[in-house]
N, C-alpha and C positions, 0 to 999 in steps of 0.2 A: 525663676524663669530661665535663667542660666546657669550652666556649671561646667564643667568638666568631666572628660569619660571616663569613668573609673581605670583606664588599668594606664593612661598617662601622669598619674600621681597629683592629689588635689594640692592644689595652690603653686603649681609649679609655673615660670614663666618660659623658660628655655624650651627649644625643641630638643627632642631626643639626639643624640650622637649620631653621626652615618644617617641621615636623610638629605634629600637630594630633590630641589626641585625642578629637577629633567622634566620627570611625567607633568606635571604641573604648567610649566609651560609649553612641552609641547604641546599639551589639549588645548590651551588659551590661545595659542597662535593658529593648533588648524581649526577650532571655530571661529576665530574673526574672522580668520583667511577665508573659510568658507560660507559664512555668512556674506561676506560683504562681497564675495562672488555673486552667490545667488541672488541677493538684492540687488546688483549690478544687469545680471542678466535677466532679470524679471522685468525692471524699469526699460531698460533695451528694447524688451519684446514687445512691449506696450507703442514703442514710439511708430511705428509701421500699421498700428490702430489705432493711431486716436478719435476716427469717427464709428468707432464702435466704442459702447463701454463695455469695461472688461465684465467677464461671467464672474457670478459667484465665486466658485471653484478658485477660481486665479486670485480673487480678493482675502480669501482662504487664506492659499500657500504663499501669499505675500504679509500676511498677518503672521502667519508661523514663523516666517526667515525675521521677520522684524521681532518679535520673542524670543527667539531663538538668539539673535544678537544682543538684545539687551540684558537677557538673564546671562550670557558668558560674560559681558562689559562689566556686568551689576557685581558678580563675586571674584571672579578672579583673579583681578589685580590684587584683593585680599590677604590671597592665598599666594601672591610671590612676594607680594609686602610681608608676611609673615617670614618668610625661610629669608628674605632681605637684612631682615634684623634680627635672626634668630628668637621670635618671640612668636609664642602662641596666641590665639587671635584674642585669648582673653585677657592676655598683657598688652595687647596693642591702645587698647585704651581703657578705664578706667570702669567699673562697675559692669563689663562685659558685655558693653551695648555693640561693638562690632559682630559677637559672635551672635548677637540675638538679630540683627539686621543678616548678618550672613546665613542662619537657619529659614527667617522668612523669605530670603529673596530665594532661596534654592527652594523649597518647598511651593512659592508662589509659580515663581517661572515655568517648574518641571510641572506643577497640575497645570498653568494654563496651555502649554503647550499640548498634552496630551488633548483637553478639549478640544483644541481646535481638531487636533488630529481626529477624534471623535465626530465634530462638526463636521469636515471634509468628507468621513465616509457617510454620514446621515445625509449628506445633501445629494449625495451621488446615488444612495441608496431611495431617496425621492424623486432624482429626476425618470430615473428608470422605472422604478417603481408606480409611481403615482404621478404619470407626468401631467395631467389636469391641475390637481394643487399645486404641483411645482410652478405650470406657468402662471396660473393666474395669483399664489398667494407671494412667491418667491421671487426676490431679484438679488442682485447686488446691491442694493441698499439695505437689501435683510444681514448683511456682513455687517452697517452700520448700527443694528441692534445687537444682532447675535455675541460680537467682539466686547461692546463695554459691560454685557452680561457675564460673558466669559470671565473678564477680570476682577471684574465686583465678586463675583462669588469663591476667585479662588484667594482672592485677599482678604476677603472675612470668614474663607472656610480655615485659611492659614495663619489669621490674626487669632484665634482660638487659645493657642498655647499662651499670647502676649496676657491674656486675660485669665490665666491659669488651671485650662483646659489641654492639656499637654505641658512641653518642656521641651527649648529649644539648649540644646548640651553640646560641647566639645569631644570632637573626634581624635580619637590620635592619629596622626603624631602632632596635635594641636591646629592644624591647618582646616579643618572641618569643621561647619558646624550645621546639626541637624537635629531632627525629631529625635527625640530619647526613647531609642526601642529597648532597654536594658532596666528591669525593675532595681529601684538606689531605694530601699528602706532610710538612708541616711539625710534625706533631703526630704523635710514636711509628714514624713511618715510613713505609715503604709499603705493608709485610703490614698495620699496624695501620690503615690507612685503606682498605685494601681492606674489613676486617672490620666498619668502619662502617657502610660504603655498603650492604656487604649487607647487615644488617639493616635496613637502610630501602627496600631491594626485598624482603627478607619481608612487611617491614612491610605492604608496599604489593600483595602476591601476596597477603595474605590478604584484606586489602578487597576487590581483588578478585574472590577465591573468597567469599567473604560475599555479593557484588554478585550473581555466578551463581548461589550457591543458594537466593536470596530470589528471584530471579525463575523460577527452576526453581519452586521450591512455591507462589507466583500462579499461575505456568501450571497445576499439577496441579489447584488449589484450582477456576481457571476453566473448568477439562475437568466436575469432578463438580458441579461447580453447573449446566452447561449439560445434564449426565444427568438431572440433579433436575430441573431444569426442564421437558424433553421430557416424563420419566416424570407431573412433575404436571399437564402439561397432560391428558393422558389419564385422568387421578383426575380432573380438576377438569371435566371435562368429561359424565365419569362422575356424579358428584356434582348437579351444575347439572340436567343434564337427563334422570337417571330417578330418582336415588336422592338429592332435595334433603336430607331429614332423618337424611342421614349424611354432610353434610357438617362435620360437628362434630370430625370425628378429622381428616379435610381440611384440616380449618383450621388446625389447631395444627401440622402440616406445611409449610404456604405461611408461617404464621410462623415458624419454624423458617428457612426457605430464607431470607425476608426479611433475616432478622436474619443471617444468614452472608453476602448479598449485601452489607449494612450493613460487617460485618467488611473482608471483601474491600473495600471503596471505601477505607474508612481505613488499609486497608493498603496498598493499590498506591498511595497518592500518599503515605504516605510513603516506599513504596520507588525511588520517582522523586524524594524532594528527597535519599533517602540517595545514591543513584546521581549525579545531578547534583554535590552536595557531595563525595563521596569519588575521583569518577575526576578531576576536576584536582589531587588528590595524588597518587593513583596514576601517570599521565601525567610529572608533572615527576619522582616518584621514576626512573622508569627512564629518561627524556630526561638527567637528571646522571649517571644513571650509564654511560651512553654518550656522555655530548657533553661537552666541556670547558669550553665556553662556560656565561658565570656570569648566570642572571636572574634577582636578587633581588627585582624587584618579581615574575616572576612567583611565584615561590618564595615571599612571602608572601601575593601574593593566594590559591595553591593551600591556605596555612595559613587562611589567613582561610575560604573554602567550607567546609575540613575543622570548623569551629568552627560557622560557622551552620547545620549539620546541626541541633546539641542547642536551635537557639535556633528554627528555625521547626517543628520533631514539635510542641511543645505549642500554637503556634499552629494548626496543620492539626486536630490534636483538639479544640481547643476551638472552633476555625469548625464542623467538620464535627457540627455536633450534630444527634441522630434529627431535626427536618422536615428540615434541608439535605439529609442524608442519601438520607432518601423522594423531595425534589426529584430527586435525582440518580440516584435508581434505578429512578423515573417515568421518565427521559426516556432512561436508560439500556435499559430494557427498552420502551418507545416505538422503538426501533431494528432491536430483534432480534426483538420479538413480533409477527410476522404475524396482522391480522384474518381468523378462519375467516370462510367464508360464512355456517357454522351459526349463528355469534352473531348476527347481522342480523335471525336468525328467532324467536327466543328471546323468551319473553314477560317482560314487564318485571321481573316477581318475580326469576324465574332470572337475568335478568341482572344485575340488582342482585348477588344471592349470588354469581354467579362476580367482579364486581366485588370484592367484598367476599373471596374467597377468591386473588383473585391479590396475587403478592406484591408485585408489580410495583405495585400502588395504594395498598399498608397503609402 
C-alpha cells in the first residue's frame, strides 16, 4: 500500500541534495493565512444577521473555507517536518504509515472540496432553475445532509487504495505522497499494478466529470439569469415610466437578481482556478498511464496545482467582497446592457429610480 517513486531510489531515507523548502512553506502560510481570513470574514458577516438564518449557498462556502483549512492543517506540516530533518516522509516513521495518512488526507480533502464546489453550482443551478423545488424541498439544513454525505463518500471512495484497490506511493523529492499514477511491475506484480494505475484514472475521470458538471450548472445558472434580466428590463421599464410608485416590489426583484449575479461571479472564478488546478492532474493521470516515460518534476508540479486549489477558494472569497463584486458586475453588465433611446428622454426623477432599480448599479 506504500512505497516510494521510482526515480527517488528505493529504500533511501535522505532527501535529495539542493531542495529547498521555500515553496513549501510559502503555500502553507498563504493557506492558513487565507483560510483563517475567510473564515474570519464569513463569521463577521453573519453577526449583522442573526435573525435570519443563513441561505444555503453561504452554508456551502463556509463548509469549503472550513475544508479547505483542515486539508492544508492536516498535510502540511508533514511536509516541513520532512525537509526539518532531512528525511522523507517514509523515514519519518516506521512501516510508512505517515506517507499512507498523507496520500489519504490529500486525496480526501482535494475530492471533498471539489464536491462542495460541485454542490454550490448544483444548488444555484436549482434555485434558478427549478425554483418551486428549491423552495419547498431545499433549505439550509439540506447543507446538514448534503456535507456528511459529501465526506462519507470521499473517505471511502479514497480508503480504496488502504484495502488494495490503488497505491498510495512516495513522490519525489520524498515530501509527497499520492495515488500511484506510474505502472511498478516490481511491487505484487503486473495484475497488481494494473489495478493501481486504474484507480488513479478513476481518480482522475471523476475530477473530471466534477470539471463538466460545474460548468454545465454556470451555463444553466447564465441562461436564467440572462431570462431574468430580458423579463426585468420590461418590469423595470414598466415601473420607471407609468407606474413609478410600484416600483417597490421591482426592487426587491433587481435585488434578488443582483445578489444571484454576485453568486455567479464567485462561483465561475472559482470554477476556473478548480479547472486550472485539477486538469494538470487529470492530464499526467492518463499521459502515465499510456506512456512509459517517467516525469517526475512534472508529476509533482501536477501534485502541487492539485494542492493550490484549497489554498487560493479562500483567497478569491475574501478579495471578492460585495463593492468588488458590484465593481465587476457594473462593468460586467456595461457590456451586455444596450442604452434604449427611451432613457435619453426620461426625466431626471425616473431615471434616477430606474438607476436605482438596475441590478447592474446596486
Amino acid at each position: 500500500m506504500n512505497g516510494t517513486g521510482r526515480g527517488c531510489g528505493r529504500g533511501g531515507t535522505a532527501l535529495p541534495a539542493g531542495v529547498h523548502p521555500l515553496v513549501s512553506a510559502l503555500m502553507f502560510s498563504a493557506g492558513l493565512l487565507g483560510n483563517l481570513l475567510a473564515l474570519g470574514l464569513l463569521l463577521h458577516g453573519r453577526r449583522g444577521h442573526r435573525q435570519r438564518p443563513p441561505a444555503l449557498f453561504h452554508v456551502l462556502v463556509l463548509a469549503l473555507v472550513v475544508t479547505d483549512l483542515l486539508g492544508t492543517c492536516s498535510v502540511s506540516p508533514f511536509v516541513l517536518a520532512s525537509y526539518h530533518h532531512n528525511l522523507t516522509l517514509n523515514a519519518l516513521a516506521r512501516g510508512g504509515h505517515i506517507c499512507l495518512y498523507f496520500g489519504f488526507a490529500m486525496s480526501f480533502f482535494g475530492l471533498a472540496t471539489m464536491l462542495i464546489l460541485f454542490t454550490m453550482a448544483l444548488e444555484r443551478c436549482l434555485a434558478l432553475g427549478q425554483p418551486y423545488f428549491y423552495e419547498r424541498f431545499l433549505s439550509p439544513r439540506t447543507g446538514l445532509v448534503a456535507l456528511p454525505t459529501i465526506y462519507t463518500f470521499s473517505a471511502a471512495f479514497c480508503s480504496l487504495p488502504l484495502v488494495g484497490f490503488g497505491r498510495y506511493v512516495q513522490y519525489c523529492p520524498g515530501t509527497w505522497c499520492f495515488i500511484q499514477m506510474h505502472l511498478d511491475n516490481h511491487h505484487g506484480g503486473r495484475e497488481a499494478a494494473g489495478l493501481n494505475v486504474t484507480f488513479s484514472l478513476l481518480y482522475a475521470t471523476l475530477l473530471l466529470f466534477l470539471i463538466l458538471a460545474v460548468l454545465l450548472c454556470n451555463l444553466s445558472v447564465i441562461v436564467n439569469l440572462a431570462r431574468m434580466h430580458r423579463r426585468g428590463q420590461r418590469t423595470r421599464r414598466m415601473a420607471t415610466l407609468e407606474q413609478p410608485r410600484a416600483a417597490s416590489g421591482c426592487g426587491r426583484r433587481m435585488f434578488s437578481m443582483a445578489e444571484e449575479i454576485d453568486h455567479l461571479l464567485l462561483l465561475s472564478i472559482m470554477t476556473i482556478t478548480f479547472v486550472i488546478c485539477s486538469l494538470p492532474f487529470t492530464i499526467r493521470a492518463y499521459m502515465n498511464k499510456f506512456s512509459k516515460e517517467e516525469g517526475h518534476d512534472w508529476d509533482l508540479l501536477a501534485l502541487r496545482f492539485l494542492s493550490i486549489n484549497s489554498i487560493i477558494d479562500p483567497w478569491v472569497f475574501a478579495i471578492l467582497r460585495p463593492p468588488v463584486l458590484r465593481l465587476l458586475r457594473s462593468a460586467l453588465c456595461c457590456q451586455v446592457t444596450p442604452t434604449t433611446p427611451g432613457s435619453r428622454t426620461a426625466s431626471p426623477a425616473k431615471a434616477k429610480l430606474a438607476a436605482r432599480l438596475e441590478p447592474c448599479g446596486q
